[in-house]
N, C-alpha and C positions, 0 to 999 in steps of 0.2 A: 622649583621653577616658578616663574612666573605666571599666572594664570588671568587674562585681560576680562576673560568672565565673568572672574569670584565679583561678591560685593564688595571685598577688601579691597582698599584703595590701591591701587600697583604704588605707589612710594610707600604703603604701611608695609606691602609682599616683599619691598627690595629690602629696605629695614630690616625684615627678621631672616632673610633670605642671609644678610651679611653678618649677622647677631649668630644666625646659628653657622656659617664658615670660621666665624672668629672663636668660638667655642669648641667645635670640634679640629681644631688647628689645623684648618685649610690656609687660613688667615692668620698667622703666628705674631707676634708684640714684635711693634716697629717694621714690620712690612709692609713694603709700599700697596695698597690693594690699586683695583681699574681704574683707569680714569674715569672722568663722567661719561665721555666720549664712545670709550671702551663697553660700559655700561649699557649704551644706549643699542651698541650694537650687540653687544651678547644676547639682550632679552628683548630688542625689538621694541623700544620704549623710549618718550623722547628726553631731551634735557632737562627739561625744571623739571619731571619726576624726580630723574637722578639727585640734582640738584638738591631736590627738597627732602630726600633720605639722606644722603648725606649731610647736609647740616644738620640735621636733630641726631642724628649720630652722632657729628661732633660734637653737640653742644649736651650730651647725654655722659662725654666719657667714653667710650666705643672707642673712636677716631680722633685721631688730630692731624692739623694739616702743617707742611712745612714749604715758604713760601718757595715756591718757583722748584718747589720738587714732585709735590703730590700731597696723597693721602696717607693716613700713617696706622695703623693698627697700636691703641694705645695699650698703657700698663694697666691688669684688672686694676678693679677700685681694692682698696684697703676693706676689711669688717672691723666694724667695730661693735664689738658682741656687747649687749645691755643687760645679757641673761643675769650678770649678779652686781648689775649698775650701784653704785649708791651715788652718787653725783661725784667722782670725785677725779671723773674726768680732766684729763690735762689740769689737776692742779698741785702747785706748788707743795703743798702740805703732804700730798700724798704721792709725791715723786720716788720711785724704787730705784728711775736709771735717770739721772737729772742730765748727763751727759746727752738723752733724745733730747734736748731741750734747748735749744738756741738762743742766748739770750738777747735782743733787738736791745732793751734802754731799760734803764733801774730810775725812775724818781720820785724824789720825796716830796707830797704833797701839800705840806704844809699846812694843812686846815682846811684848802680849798676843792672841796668834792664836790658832787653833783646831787642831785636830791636823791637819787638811786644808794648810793653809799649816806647820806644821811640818815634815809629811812632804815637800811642796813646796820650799822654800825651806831648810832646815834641815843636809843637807846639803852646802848652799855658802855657808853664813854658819858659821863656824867660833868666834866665839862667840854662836851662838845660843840663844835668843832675845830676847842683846840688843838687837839692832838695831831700828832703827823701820821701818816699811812704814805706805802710805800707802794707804788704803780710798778708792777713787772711787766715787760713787754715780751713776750718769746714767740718761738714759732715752736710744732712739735711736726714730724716728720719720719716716715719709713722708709729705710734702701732709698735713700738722697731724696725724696721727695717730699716737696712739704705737703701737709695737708692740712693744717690750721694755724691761723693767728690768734694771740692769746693774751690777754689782758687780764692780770691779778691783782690783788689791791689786798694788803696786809694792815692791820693797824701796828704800829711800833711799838706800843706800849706794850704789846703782849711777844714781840718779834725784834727787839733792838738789835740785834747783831744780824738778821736776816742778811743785809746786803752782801757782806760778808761772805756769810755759810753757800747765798747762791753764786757767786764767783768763785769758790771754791770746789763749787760740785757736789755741795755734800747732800746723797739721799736724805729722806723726809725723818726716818729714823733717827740721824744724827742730827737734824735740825727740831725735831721736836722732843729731844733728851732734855726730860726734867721738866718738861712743862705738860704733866699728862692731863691737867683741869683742861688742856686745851686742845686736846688731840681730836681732829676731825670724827664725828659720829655718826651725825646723817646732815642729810642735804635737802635744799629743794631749787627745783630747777624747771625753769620752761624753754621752751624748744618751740621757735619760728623758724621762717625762712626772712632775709636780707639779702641786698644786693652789694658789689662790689663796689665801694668807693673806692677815690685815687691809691691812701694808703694800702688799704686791701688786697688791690691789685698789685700795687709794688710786692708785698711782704710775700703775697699767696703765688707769683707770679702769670698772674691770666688776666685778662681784660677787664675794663671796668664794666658795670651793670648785670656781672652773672649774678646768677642767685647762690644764696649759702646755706648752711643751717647752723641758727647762732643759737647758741646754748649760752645761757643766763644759768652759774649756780651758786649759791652760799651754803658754804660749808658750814657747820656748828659742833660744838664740844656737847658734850655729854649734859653740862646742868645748861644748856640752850645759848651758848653766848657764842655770836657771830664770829667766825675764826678767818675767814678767806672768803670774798666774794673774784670769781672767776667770770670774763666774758668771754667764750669762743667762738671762734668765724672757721667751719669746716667748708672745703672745695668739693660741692655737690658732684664735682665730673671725677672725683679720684675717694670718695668714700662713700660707705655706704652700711648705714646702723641695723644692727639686728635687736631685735627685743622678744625677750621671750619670759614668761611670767607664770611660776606654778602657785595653784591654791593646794 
């Protein structure tokens, strides 16, 4: 219940008030829950309280609203467990089911990279930045839902038939048979938060200006030579990473 006493702010009490209905499935996924209106009369509280719990709920994942219908009990977030991370998140090289993978545009970049892929790649291509690299665009996605945009960037020298092998579907296994100087080893990778530009928001399907969490990683082979630099754009209101790290 509501308690107008606590120091707890009544929109932080209605907040967990509907955090814990949705969990104990009073509030079941995709169930219309009160209106604001309803709200106000159930617990005796005025509108912008309501108001202002429900937005941070939606804008949390909780809730989504559909217009001219209501509010909506959303789908839990996805986990995505870090317990035995090596960076090799959503990438190409180490795709088991390439079929989760949606491919958006395949292009060849002809030499023209960014200082990020120069610093990258630059190093082991020795006349760089002749060579071509190949920009994968995909989305990766659970039970129809996407949950990330995904940007890979392959050098061809070490990858020529790639285009290929990913319009064919073929797991990372059959794409990297015979090349094991170059089979991903470890990684490194930083982790901010972004917001949604126009693309973004097309691909991810949600509004522009939410926030994300963009994971930056480059993969490496075994003697250190850069094999895949990955960027990904995760949907903060539908994921949510765990990490967990034994000594």
């Amino acid at each position: 219940m509501i308690n107008k006493y606590s120091n707890i702010p009544i929109y932080s009490q209605l907040k967990d008030l509907i955090i814990y209905k949705i969990k104990n499935g009073e509030y079941a996924q995709d169930q219309r829950i009160p209106s604001e209106q309803e709200f106000c009369e159930l617990y005796g509280i005025s509108r912008p309280t309501v108001r202002q719990a429900i937005a941070e709920l939606t804008n949390n994942g909780y809730l989504y609203k559909s217009k001219g219908k209501g509010t909506f009990v959303a789908r839990p977030r996805a986990c995505i467990d870090i317990k035995n991370y090596m960076g090799f998140t959503d990438s190409i090289l180490d795709s088991k089911e390439p079929a989760l993978k949606d491919i958006i545009s395949m292009d060849i970049l002809d030499g023209k990279l960014n200082k990020k892929l120069a610093d990258t790649f630059g190093k082991f291509q020795p006349d760089f930045p002749g060579r071509d690299f190949i920009e994968i665009k995909y989305l990766s996605a659970q039970e129809n839902e996407v949950l990330s945009l995904n940007v890979s960037y392959l050098p061809l020298t070490i990858f020529p038939n790639i285009e290929e092998d990913i319009k064919a579907k073929k797991p990372s296994y059959d794409i990297l048979k015979g090349k094991y100087p170059y089979i991903p080893f470890k990684a490194k990778s930083t982790l901010e938060v972004s917001y949604t530009d126009q693309d973004d928001a097309k691909y991810l399907r949600i509004q522009t200006g939410l926030p994300l969490i963009k994971i930056e990683n480059v993969l490496y082979s075994k003697s250190g030579q850069a094999v895949e630099y990955i960027v990904s754009k995760y949907r903060t209101d539908r994921c949510r990473f765990i990490f967990e790290n034994t000594k």
